[in-house]
N, C-alpha and C positions, 0 to 999 in steps of 0.2 A: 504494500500500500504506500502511494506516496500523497504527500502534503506539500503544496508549496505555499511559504508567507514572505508575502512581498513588502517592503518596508523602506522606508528615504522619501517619502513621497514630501509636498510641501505648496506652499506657496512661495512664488520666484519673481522679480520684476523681469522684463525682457531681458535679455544679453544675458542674464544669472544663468548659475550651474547646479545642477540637483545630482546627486549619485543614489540611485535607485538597487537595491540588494533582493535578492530572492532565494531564501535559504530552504532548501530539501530535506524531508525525510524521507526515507528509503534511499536505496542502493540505485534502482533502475533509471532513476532520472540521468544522474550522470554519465548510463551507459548510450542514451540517444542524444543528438541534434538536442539544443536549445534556444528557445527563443523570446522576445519579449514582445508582447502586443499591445494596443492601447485599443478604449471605443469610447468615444461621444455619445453622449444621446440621441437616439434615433438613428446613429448608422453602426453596423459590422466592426467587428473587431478586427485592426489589421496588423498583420504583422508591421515592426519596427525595427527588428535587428535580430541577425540570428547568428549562431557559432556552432560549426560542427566536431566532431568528434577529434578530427584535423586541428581543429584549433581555426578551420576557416570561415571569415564574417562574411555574411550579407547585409546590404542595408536599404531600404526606402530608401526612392529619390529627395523625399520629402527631408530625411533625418541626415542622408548624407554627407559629411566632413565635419559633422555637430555632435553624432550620439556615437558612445561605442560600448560595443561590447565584452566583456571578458567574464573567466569564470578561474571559481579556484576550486579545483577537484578535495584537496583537501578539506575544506570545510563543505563541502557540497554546496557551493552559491555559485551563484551568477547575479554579475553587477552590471548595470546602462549606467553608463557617465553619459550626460548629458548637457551641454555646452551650446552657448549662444541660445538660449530657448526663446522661444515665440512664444503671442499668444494659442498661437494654431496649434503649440503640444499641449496646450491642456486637453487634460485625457482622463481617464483612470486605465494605470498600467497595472499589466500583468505579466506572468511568465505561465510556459509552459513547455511542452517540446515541442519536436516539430519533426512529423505530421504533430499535429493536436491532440493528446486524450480526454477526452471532454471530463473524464471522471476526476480530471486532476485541477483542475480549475480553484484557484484562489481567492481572496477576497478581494483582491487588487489593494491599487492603492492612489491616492487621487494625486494630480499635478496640477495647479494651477498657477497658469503664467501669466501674469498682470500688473500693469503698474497701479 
């Protein structure tokens, strides 16, 4: 069974920086892809940044040369540094893997970007 709790979340003015953590229990998360998502109100949840098993990212066009990803196998986390932020990333983030297990779904965690 795994857990994820996701945590860093905040309020930020524009250009501010949040580091967002998402710490695991159980074994099997760390053995897939990981990813972090966000959703708005009234739209989909989308992916934002992901790290494979390689250690290699994806990123949104949107979050691109702003958010990054990384993960520390030893603690079972995975951290979104998130840099220069916009109104437009207020969200509430999540993590999960990636494909999605829907059974592993967190409570998020909310970001609001505003002056």
């Amino acid at each position: 069974q795994v857990q994820l709790v996701e945590s860093g979340g905040g309020l930020v003015q524009p250009g501010g920086s949040l580091k967002l953590s998402c710490a695991a229990s159980g074994s099997l998360f760390s053995k897939l892809p990981q990813a972090w998502y966000r959703q708005t109100p009234g739209n989909q949840r989308e992916m934002v940044a992901s790290i494979g098993i390689g250690g290699d990212t994806n990123y949104a066009d949107s979050v691109k040369g702003r958010f990054a990803i990384s993960r520390d196998s030893a603690k079972n986390t995975v951290y979104l540094q998130m840099n220069s932020l916009k109104p437009d990333d207020t969200a509430v983030y999540y993590c999960n893997a990636l494909p999605i297990v829907q059974s592993w779904w967190g409570q998020g965690v909310q970001v609001n970007v505003s002056s």
